[in-house]
C-alpha positions, -999 to 999 in steps of 0.1 A, spaced: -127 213 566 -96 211 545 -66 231 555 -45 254 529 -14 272 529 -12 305 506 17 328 498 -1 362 492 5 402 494 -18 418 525 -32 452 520 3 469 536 20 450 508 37 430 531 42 391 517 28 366 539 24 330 546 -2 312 560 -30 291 563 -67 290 557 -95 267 562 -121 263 532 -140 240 512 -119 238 483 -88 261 470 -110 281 453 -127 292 479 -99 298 499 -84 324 473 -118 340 469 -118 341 507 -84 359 507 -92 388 477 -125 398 499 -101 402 525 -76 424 499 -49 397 498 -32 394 467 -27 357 460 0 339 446 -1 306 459 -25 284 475 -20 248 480 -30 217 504 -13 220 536 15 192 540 23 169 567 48 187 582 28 219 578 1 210 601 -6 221 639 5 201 662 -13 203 691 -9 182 720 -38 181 748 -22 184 783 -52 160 807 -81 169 777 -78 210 786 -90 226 752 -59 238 732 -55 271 715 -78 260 683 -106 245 703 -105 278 726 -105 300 693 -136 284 679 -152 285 713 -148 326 717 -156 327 676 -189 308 685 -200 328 709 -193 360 695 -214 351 667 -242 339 689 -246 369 707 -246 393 683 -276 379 672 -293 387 704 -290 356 720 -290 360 762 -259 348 780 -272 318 795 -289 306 763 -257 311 745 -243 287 774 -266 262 767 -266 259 732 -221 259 735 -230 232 759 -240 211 729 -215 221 703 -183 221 728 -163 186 717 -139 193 743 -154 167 776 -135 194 799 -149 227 787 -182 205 775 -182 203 816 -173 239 824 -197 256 801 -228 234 821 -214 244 858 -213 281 838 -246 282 825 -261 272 864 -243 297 882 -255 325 855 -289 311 857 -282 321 896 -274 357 889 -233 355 884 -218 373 857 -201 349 827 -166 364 839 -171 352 875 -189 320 864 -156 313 839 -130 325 872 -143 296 889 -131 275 861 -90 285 858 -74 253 843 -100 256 812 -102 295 811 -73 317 812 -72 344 836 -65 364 802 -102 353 790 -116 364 825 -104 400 830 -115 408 794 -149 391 801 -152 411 832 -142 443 811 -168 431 785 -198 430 808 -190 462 826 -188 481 789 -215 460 775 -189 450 745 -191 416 755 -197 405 716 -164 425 704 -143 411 735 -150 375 723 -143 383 688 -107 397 700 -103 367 722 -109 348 695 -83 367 669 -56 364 702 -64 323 703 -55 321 667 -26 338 665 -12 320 696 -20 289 679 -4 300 649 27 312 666 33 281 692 28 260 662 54 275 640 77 267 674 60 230 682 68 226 643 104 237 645 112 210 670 89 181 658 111 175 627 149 171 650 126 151 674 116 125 648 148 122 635 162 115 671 136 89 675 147 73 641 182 81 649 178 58 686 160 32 668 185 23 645 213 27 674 192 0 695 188 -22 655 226 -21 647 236 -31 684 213 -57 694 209 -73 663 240 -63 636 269 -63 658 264 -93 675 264 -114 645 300 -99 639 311 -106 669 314 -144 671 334 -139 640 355 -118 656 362 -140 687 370 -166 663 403 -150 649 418 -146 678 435 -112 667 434 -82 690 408 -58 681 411 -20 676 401 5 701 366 14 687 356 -17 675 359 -31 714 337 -1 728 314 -9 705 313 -43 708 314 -41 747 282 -15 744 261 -43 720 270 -70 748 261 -46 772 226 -32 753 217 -70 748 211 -74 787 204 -42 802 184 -26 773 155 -22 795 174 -5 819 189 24 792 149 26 782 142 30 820 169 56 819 160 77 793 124 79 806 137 87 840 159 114 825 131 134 811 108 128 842 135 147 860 140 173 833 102 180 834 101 180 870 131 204 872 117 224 844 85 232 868 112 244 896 120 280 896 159 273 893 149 248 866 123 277 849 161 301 851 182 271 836 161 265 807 150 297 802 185 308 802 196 283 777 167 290 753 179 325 753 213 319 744 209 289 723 224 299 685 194 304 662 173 293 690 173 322 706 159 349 684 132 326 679 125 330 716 132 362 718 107 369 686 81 345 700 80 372 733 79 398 716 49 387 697 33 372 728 37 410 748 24 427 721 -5 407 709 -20 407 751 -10 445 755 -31 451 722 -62 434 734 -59 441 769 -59 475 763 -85 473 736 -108 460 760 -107 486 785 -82 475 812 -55 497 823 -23 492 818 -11 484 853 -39 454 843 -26 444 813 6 442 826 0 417 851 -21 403 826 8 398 800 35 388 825 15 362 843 10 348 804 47 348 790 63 311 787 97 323 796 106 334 828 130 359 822 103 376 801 79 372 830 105 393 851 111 419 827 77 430 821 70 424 858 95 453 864 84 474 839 52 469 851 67 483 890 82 513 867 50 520 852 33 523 890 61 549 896 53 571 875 80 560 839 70 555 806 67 518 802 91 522 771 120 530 800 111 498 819 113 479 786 145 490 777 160 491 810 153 452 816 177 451 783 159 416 768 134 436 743 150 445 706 152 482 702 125 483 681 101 468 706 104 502 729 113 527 703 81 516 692 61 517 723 77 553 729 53 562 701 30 550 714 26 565 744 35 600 729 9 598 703 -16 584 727 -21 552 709 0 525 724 -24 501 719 -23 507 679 20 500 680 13 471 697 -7 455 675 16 468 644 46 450 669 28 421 674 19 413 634 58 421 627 69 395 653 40 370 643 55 375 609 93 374 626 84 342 644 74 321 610 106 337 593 126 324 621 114 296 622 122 286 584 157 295 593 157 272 623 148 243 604 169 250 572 193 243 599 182 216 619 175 193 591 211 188 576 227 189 614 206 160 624 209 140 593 247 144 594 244 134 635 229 99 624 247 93 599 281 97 617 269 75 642 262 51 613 292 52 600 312 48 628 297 19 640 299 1 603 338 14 604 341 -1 638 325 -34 623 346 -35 591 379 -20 600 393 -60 617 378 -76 588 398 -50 569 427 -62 594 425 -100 586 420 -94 549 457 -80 551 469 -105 568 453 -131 547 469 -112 511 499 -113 534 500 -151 539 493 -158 507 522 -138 494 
């Protein structure tokens, strides 16, 4: 089904951007005023505009595991028992991974497990997220409504990691563009230069001789800068997965100009949005806690709310533990102070979360209003110094020809 991006007012008069799915633009604005949007804009979603998602070994990604919950929210709520639900997922699942999960699920239920310990035994496909509220589900009997939240959380984690996996597709394709015309210019421009320039037998400048020197070089060990690069990021991905690594980067994203409030936003978001639904679902919030810091993608985040979570089991406020870890924004605990004095902490989450949510696509604008014209300006200084570096001894012998002459 097509996909749509609208510029509307929601019902808190708050403007918003975002996307929809429906069969025509039409529809989509008639979706959007039955949900009290005001519309201003709705148009087909651009290139650039679209999720990126990138399939780690075929697990399901954050849209395949939002339709999945949405599916069988809706199935069950027409009565449907759990292991028929199973079967008739088993059919409509695209994903070959969870297409394999849900049958090994809907045997062991046929046995007498619940779904939550028939979905435990499957952690690389469902989150332990997914799990603890299934569990919390069955024990309530609010199963239906804990797959509908799921399947609100999915979405929103989809739409958040791909205003982030947006941000940085754009700098990457440039850098790619930006190589390729590196590896063009010296293994195919420059040398036909350089014969010329051996030819004279005048001394060359400084630059002209590094690059030079790096084309003769490129033209016989290219292979081995490819080889390098590749073994670069190996090692970056294998540090990355080492806890000094997960401190390094995490570090650097933190403190990275611009960057960094995006990360900091994207947490925020991320705490909020799992606090909301944890508690919602009927875990405590000891649970949710572990819940949430076993879920957030940077570590320093995962420690914070890990000690607030120890806080907590003492006997503070979990607003003290967020503020004493000093990473959260002020408002994030002010916030949560309410919360927990007017008895509804997990209503100012979910008010935190859809600020961040809207924090993250703002930031994220910002980000790339920035990106764009650094990166350009990167490529083409290494353009231009390359051509200078080509054209500054013809320059030279051009003198000394006018000189000659004269």
């Amino acid at each position: 089904m097509p996909v749509y991006v609208y510029t509307a007012v929601n019902t808190t008069g708050k403007r918003v951007s975002a996307s929809i799915e429906a069969a025509s633009p039409e529809l989509a604005r008639h979706s959007l005023r039955e949900e009290g949007y005001t519309v201003y804009e709705v148009r087909p979603q651009g290139v650039m505009e679209k999720d990126f998602n990138i399939p780690f070994l075929g697990r399901p990604h954050a849209k395949e595991m939002a339709i999945f919950c949405r599916q069988f929210s809706s199935i069950l709520r027409a009565g449907v028992p759990v292991a028929t639900v199973l079967e008739m997922m088993e059919q409509q699942v695209e994903n070959k991974q969870l297409r394999h999960a849900v049958f090994e699920m809907k045997g062991d239920v046929e046995k007498g497990d619940t779904l939550a310990a028939a979905m435990g035994r499957h952690r690389r496909i469902f989150p332990p997220m997914l799990v603890s509220m299934i569990a919390a589900g069955e024990e309530s009997g609010n199963l239906e409504d804990v797959f509908h939240q799921m399947e609100v959380y999915f979405e929103k984690a989809r739409k958040t990691r791909s205003s982030v996996t947006k941000t940085m597709i754009y700098p990457c394709v440039l850098l790619v563009v930006m190589i390729a015309v590196l590896i063009v210019m010296m293994t195919f421009i420059v040398p036909m230069f350089t014969e010329t320039f051996a030819s004279t037998g005048t001394e060359l400048p400084a630059i002209t001789r590094a690059v030079v020197n790096f084309s003769s070089w490129m033209g016989k060990w290219w292979w081995l800068l490819l080889l390098g690069l590749a073994a670069l990021v190996a090692a970056l991905v294998a540090f990355g997965r080492t806890n000094r690594g997960r401190h390094i980067f995490g570090f650097l994203s933190r403190k990275t100009p611009v960057l960094g409030k995006l990360v900091v936003r994207s947490a925020c978001a991320s705490l909020c949005r799992m606090l909301s639904l944890l508690l919602a679902s009927g875990l405590t919030l000891l649970e949710s806690l572990d819940l949430a810091a076993a879920n957030m993608a940077n570590v320093y985040f995962e420690e914070a709310v890990r000690a607030a979570r120890g806080q907590v089991a003492e006997g503070w406020p979990l607003n003290v533990g967020l503020r004493d870890c000093g990473l959260f924004p002020p408002l994030v605990y002010n916030m949560i102070s309410v919360g927990e004095t007017s008895g509804d902490l997990q209503g100012s989450a979910e008010k935190l979360a859809d600020f961040y949510d809207q924090e993250v696509s703002d930031q994220t604008s910002k980000l790339l209003a920035v990106l764009e014209p650094a990166m350009i300006l990167i490529m083409a200084g290494f353009v231009i110094a390359i051509v200078f570096a080509i054209y500054l001894p013809m320059l030279g012998m051009t003198h000394a020809y006018d000189q000659y002459l004269n």
